[in-house]
C-alpha positions in Angstrom: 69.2 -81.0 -85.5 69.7 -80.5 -81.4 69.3 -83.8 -80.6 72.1 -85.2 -83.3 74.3 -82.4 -82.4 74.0 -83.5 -78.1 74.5 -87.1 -79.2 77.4 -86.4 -81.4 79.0 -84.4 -78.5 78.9 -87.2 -76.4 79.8 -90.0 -78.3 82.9 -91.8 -77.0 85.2 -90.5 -80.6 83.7 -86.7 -80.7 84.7 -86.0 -76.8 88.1 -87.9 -77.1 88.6 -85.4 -80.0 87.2 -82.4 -78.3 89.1 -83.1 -74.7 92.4 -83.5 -76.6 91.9 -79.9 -78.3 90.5 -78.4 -74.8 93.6 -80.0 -72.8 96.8 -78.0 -73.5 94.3 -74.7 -73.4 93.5 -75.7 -69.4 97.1 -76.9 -68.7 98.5 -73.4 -69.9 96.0 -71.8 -68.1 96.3 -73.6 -64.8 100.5 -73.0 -64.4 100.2 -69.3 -65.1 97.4 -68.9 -62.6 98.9 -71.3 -60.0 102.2 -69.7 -60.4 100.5 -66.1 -60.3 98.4 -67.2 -57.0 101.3 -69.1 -55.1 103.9 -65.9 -55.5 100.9 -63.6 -54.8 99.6 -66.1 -51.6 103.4 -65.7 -50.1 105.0 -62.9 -51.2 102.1 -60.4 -51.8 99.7 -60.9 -49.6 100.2 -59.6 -45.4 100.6 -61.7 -42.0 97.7 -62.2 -40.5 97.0 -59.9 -37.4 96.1 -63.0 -35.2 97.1 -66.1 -37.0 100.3 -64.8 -38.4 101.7 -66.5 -41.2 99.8 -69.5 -40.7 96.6 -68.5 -42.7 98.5 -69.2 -45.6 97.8 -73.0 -45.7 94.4 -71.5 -46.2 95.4 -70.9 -50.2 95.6 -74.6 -50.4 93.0 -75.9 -48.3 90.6 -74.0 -49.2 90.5 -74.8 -53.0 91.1 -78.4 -52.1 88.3 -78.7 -50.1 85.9 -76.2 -52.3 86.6 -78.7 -55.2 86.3 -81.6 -53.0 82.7 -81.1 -52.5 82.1 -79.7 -56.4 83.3 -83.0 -57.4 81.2 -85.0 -55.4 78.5 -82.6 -56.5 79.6 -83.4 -60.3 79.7 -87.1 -59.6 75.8 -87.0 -58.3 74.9 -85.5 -61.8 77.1 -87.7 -63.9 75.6 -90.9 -61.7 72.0 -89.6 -62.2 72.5 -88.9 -66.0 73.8 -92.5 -66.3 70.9 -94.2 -64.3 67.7 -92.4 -66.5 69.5 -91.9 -70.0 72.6 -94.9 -69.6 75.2 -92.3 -71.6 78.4 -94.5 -70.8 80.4 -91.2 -71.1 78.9 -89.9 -67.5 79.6 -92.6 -65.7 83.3 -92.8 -66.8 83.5 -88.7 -65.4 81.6 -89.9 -62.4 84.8 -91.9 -62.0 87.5 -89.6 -62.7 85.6 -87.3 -60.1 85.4 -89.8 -57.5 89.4 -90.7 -58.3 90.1 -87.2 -58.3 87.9 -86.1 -55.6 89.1 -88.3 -53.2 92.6 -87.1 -53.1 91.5 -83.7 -52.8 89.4 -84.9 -49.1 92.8 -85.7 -48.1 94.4 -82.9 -49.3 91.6 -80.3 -47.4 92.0 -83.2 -44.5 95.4 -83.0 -44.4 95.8 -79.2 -44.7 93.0 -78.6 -42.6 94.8 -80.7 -39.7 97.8 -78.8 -40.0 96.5 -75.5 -40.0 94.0 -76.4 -37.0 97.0 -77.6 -34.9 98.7 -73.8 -33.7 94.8 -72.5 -34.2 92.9 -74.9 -31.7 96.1 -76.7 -30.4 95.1 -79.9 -32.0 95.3 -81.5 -35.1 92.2 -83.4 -35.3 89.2 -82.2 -33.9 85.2 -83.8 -34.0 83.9 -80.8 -35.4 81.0 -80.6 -37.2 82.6 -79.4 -40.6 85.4 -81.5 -40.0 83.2 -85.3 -39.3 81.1 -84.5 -42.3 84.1 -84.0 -44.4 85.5 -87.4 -43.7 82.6 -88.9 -44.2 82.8 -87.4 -47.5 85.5 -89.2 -48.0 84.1 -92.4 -47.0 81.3 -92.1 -49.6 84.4 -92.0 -52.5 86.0 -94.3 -51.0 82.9 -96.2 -50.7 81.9 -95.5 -54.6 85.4 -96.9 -55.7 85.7 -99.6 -53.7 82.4 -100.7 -54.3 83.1 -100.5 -58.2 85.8 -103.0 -58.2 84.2 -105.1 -55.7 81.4 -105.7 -58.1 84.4 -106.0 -61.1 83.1 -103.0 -63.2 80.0 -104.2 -64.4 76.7 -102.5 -65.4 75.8 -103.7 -61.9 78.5 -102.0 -60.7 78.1 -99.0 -62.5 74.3 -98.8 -61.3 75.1 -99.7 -57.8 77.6 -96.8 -57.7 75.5 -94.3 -59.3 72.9 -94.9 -56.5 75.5 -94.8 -53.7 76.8 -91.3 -55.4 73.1 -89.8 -55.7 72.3 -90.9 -51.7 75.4 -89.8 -50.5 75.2 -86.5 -51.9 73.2 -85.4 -49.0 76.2 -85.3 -47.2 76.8 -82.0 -49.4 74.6 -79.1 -47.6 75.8 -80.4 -44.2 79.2 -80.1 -44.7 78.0 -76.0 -46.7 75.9 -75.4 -43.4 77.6 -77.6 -40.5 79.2 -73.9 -39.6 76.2 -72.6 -39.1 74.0 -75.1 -38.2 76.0 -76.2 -34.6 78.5 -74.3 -32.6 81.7 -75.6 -34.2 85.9 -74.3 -33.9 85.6 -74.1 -37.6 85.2 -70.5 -38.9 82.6 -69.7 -41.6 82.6 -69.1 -45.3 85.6 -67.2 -45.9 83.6 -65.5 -49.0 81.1 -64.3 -46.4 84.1 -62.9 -43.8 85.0 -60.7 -46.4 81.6 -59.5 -47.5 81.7 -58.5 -43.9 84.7 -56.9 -43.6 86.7 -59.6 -42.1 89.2 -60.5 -44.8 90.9 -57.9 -46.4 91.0 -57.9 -50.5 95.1 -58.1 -50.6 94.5 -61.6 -48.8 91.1 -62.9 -51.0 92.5 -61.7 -54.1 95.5 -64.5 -54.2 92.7 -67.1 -53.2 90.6 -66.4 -55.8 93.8 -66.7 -58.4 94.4 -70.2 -56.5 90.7 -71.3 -56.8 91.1 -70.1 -60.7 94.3 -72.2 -61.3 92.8 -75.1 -59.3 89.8 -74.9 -61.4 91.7 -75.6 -64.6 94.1 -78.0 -63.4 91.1 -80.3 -61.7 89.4 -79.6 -64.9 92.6 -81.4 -67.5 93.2 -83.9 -64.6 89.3 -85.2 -65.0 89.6 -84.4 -68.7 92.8 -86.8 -68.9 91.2 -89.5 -66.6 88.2 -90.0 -68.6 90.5 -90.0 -72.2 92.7 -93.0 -70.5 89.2 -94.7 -69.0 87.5 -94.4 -72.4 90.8 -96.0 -74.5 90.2 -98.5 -71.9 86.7 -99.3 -72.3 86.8 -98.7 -76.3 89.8 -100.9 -77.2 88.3 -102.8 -79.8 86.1 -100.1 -81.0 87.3 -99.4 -84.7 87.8 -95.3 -83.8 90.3 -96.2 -81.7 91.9 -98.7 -83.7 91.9 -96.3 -86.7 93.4 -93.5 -84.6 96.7 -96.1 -83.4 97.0 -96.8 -87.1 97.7 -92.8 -88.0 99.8 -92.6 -85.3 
């Protein structure tokens, strides 16, 4: 009874059905956080004693590059699943991640530039957390490219999956780069305020911000894979059957 039930979840009609009841829930829940967190981010919480009021772009990067690496971390699995079981469905959120994840590297890039720029008077840097981070972006870059390059075949698809599971490596350096070599970039900002460093009227909005950021990443992959699995199931009679009711 397990084992129908799991591949009943994943079949390509039971997920489309599930995702599309799931979807307005995370949408909801994403623009009351986010709203909550940005008023809280600028309005509630106090300048910084040394960096004024230009922590703030740290309520953006910060999610953006915490979900950067969760992504990537998400793609690995999916890519692995893929390679020793072949479930179609896990290779189609490996690439929504990689779509997704990629734009937030630049994003936590981006941000991370132009909040470095008054901190270390620059806006690029070859710091340790900041090289592995573009390479980061390389490897999704590297796993999208290399997808259409190949012209989305199971080739493709295997070829990626392997790139994806090597390149996740690239995840505990960019974790541990701050600790691991003397780098401009500060430390976990979780651990700062386990020691006192942060104040709770700052970290509280950021943990509203990584809420909201969470759901919103979370119906952004959920609406990727729907539009790559109409793609891929065209001529499947499910979908066929659902255009007809429409």
């Amino acid at each position: 009874m397990l084992r129908f039930n799991w591949h009943t979840l994943i079949s390509p009609p039971t997920f489309f059905s599930l995702s599309k009841k799931i979807l307005p829930w995370l949408q909801v829940s994403a623009a009351v956080l986010l709203g909550i967190g940005v008023f809280a981010a600028l309005y509630l919480a106090p300048a910084d004693y040394q960096q004024g009021e230009a922590y703030r772009i740290m309520y953006i990067h910060v999610p953006a590059a915490f979900f950067s690496i969760s992504l990537y971390a998400l793609m690995a699995i999916c890519a692995l699943v893929y390679l020793v079981w072949h479930i179609k469905l896990s290779f189609l959120v490996a690439r929504a991640a990689a779509e997704i994840g990629a734009i937030l590297t630049v994003l936590a890039l981006v941000t991370g530039s132009l909040w470095g720029k008054p901190m270390w008077g620059a806006f690029w840097v070859w710091d340790a957390r900041l090289t592995s981070e573009l390479i980061l972006l390389f490897l999704y870059v590297g796993f999208l490219s290399l997808y259409r390059a190949l012209s989305g075949n199971k080739t493709a698809a295997k070829a990626c999956s392997i790139l994806a599971i090597v390149g996740a490596v690239d995840l505990p350096i960019i974790h541990y780069s701050v600790y691991w070599w003397n780098t401009l970039h500060q430390g976990a900002t979780v651990s700062q305020w386990q020691s006192g460093t942060i104040a709770v009227s700052m970290l509280a909005p950021l943990f509203i911000m990584l809420a909201g950021f969470m759901m919103y990443i979370g119906s952004c992959v959920l609406l990727r894979v729907q539009a790559l699995l109409l793609l891929q199931e065209r001529h499947q009679h499910w979908i066929k059957k659902g255009q007809s009711t429409c």
